[in-house]
C-alpha positions in Angstrom: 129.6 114.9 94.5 127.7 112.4 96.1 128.4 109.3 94.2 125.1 107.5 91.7 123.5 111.1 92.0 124.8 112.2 88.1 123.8 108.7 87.3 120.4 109.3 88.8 119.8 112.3 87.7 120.4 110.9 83.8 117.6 107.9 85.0 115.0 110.7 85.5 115.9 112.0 82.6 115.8 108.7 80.3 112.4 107.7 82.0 110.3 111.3 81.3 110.8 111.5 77.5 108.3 114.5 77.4 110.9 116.7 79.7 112.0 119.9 77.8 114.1 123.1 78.4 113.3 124.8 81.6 115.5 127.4 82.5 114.1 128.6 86.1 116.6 127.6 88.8 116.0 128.0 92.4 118.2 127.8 95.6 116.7 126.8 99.2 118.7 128.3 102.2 118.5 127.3 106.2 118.5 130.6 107.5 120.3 130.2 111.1 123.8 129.2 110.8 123.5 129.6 107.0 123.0 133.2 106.3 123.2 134.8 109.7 125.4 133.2 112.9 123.7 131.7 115.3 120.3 131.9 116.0 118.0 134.3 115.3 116.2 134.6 118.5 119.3 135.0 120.4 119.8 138.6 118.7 117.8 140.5 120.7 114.7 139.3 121.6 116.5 136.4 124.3 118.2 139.1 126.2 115.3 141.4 126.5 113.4 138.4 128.6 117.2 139.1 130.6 117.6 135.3 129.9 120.9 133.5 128.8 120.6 131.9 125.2 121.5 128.9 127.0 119.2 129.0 129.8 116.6 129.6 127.4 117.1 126.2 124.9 117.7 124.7 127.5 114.5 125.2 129.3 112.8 124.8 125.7 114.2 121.3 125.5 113.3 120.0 129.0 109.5 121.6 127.5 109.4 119.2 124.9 111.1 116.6 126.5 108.3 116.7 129.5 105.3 116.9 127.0 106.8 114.6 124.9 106.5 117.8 122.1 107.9 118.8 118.8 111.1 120.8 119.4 110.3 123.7 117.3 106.7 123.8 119.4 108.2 123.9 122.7 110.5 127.0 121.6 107.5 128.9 120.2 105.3 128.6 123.1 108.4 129.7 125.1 108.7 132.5 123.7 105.0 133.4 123.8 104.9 132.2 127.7 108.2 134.5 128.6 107.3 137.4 126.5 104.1 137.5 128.5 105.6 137.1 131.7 108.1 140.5 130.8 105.0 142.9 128.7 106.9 142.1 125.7 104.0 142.7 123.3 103.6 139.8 120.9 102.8 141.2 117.7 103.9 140.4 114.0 105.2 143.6 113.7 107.2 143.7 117.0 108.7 140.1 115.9 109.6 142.3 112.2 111.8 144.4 114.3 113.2 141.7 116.2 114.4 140.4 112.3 116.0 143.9 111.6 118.6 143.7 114.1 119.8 140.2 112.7 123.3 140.4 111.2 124.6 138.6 108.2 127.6 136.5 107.1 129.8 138.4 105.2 128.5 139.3 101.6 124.8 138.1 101.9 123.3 141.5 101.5 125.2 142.2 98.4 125.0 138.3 97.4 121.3 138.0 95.9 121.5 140.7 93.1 124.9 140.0 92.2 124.2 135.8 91.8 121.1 136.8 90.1 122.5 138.6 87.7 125.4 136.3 86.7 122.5 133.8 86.4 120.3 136.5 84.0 123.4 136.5 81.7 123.1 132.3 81.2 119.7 132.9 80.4 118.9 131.0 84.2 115.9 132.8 85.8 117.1 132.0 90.2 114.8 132.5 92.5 115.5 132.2 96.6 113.8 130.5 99.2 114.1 129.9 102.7 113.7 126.5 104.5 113.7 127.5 108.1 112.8 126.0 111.6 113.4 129.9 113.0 110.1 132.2 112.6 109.0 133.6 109.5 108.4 137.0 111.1 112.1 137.4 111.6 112.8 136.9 108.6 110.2 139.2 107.3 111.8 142.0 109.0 115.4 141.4 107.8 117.1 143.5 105.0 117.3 140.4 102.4 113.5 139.5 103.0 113.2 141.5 99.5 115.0 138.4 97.7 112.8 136.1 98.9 110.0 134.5 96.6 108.5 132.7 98.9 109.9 132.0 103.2 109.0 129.1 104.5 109.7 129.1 108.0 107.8 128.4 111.4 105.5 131.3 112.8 102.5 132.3 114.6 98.4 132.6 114.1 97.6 135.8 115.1 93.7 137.0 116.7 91.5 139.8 115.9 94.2 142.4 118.2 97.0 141.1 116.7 98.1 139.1 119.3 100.0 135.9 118.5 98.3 133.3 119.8 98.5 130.0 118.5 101.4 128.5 116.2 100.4 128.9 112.8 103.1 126.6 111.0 105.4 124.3 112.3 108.9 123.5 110.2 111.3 120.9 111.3 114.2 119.4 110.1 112.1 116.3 108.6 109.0 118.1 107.5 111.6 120.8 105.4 111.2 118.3 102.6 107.7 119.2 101.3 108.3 123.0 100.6 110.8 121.4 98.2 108.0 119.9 96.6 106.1 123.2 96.8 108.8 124.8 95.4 109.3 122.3 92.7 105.7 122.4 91.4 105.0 126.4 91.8 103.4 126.1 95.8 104.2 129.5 97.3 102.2 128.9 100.4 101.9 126.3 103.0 98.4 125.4 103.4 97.6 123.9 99.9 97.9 120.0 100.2 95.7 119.8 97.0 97.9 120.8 94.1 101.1 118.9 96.1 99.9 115.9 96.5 98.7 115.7 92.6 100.8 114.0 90.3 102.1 116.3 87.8 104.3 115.4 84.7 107.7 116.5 85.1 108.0 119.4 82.0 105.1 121.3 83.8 106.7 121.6 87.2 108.1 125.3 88.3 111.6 124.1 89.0 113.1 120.7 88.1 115.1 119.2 91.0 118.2 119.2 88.8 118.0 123.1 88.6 117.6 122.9 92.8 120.8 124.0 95.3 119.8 123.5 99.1 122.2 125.1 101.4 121.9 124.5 105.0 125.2 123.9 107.6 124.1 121.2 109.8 122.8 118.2 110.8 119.0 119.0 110.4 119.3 120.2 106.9 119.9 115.9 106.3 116.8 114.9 105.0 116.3 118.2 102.6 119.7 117.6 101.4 119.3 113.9 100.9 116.2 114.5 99.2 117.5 117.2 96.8 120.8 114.6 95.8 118.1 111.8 95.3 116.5 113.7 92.4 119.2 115.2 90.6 119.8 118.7 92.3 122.7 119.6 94.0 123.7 120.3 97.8 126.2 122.5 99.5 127.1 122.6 103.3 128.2 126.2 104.9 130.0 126.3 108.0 131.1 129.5 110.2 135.2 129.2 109.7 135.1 131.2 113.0 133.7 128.1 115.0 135.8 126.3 117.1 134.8 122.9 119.2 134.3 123.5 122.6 133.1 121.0 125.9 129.7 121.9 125.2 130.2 121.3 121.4 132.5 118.7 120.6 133.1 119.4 116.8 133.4 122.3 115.0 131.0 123.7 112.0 133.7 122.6 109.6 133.7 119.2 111.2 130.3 118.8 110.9 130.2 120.0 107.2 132.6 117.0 106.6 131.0 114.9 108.4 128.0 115.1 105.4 130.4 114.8 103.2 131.7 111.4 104.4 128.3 110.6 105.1 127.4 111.1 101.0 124.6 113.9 102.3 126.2 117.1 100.5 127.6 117.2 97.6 129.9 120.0 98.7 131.2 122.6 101.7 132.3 126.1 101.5 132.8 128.5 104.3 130.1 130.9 105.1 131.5 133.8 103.0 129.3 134.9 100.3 131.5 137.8 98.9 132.0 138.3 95.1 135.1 135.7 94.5 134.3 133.6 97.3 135.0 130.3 97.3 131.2 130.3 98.0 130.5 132.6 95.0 132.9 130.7 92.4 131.2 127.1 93.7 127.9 128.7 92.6 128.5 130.2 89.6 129.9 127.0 88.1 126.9 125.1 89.2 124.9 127.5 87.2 126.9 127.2 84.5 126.7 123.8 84.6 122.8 124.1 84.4 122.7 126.4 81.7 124.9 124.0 79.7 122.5 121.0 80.2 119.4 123.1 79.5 121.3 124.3 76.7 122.0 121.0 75.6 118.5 119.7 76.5 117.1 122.3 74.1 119.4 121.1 71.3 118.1 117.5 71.6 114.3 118.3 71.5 114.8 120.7 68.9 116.3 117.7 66.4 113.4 115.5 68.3 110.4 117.7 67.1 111.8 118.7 63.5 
């Protein structure tokens, strides 16, 4: 655990004396790298422009680099300039079936109902969100979108045909912390910056950050996890145990994983294997035992406060 994060976490606590039981717990994922391996363009929809993966982030970072532009914006319009250029029709629904053929770590489709469950019978309500720089309309076609309250991930504006046009949301790796906020005080969408930036006392919010687990695997998942350790919750780094370092990438996901450990940026790192037993699984399950025990506890306390 990072070190001064239980202690902060007690500080919030000591300084809101109005914060009671709340027993809705949620857990924020990175999508690429985290659920699925690799990314999620490079499934399908970068070999049907008959481009290399590499050739195509590569030409998406000399983009941004020329125009002096947001990473995430110099992929989308991209993949809006080369779909053109091949009659790849760029519709929501055609990106949807670019999401179905995405493939999974092992144990994530079974995963969500089976954590939920074990959560249900420690009287935790979990609900899942995803944090993602990769398009929401990917996501939306998958087989786990089900278990999603709420995805907050980059995508497109689309006009009257249906055509994507314009980029309708932009998420990066630094601007991933406000949909924890959303998340925190019961946002589900991204266009709202009324209710966020209100101050709201903390026994009202949706999901205290103490009840929060982000899971993300790399390097741009920092200032989300950072962010989540600061207030309390708690912060877990995946890596692919089938990555290896190479020329091209000097250190390996494992490496990186303990590198944010070192760091103090995760709490903790577990292989991306979500199967029932899994060191993933059992990390999990005693973090939501450990939150049922404090709400638990916390309802014990303001039970002998308002006798």
């Amino acid at each position: 655990m990072v070190p001064g994060s239980r202690h902060r976490q007690l500080l919030f606590r000591i300084k809101d004396t109005t914060m009671t039981e709340n027993r809705n717990m949620a857990i924020a994922y990175d999508f690429d790298g985290t659920l699925a391996p690799g990314n999620m363009q490079e499934y399908n929809f970068i070999p049907d422009l008959n481009m290399d993966k590499g050739e195509f982030w590569q030409e998406a970072n000399e983009l941004a680099k020329k125009h002096d532009m947001d990473e995430v914006l110099a992929y989308m319009h991209l993949m809006l300039t080369k779909a053109r250029e091949k009659n790849i029709p760029i519709r929501e629904e055609v990106f949807m079936k670019y999401g179905e053929k995405i493939t999974f770590f092992e144990g994530v489709e079974t995963y969500f109902e089976r954590i939920n469950a074990y959560a249900a019978t420690k009287n935790i309500h979990l609900e899942h969100f995803i944090i993602s720089s990769g398009l929401r309309e990917f996501v939306k076609g998958t087989a786990i979108a089900k278990h999603f309250k709420t995805v907050f991930a980059s995508g497109f504006e689309y006009d009257d045909e249906g055509i994507a046009c314009w980029p309708a949301l932009v998420v990066n790796y630094t601007n991933k912390t406000q949909f924890l906020f959303r998340i925190n005080k019961g946002i589900y969408n991204s266009y709202d910056n009324t209710l966020i930036n209100k101050s709201m006392p903390e026994d009202e919010r949706a999901v205290p950050f103490s009840n929060f687990i982000y899971i993300g695997d790399g390097e741009t998942d920092v200032p989300a996890m950072k962010m989540v350790n600061l207030y309390g919750g708690t912060t877990i780094a995946v890596y692919n145990p089938n990555s290896v370092a190479t020329p091209h990438r000097p250190k390996s996901s494992k490496d990186i994983c303990l590198d944010l450990i070192r760091q103090n940026r995760a709490d903790y790192i577990a292989p991306t294997n979500y199967t029932e037993g899994g060191e993933l699984d059992i990390m999990l399950k005693k973090i939501i035992d450990k939150i049922a025990m404090e709400q638990d506890l916390l309802a014990i306390k303001y039970k002998e406060v308002n006798k």
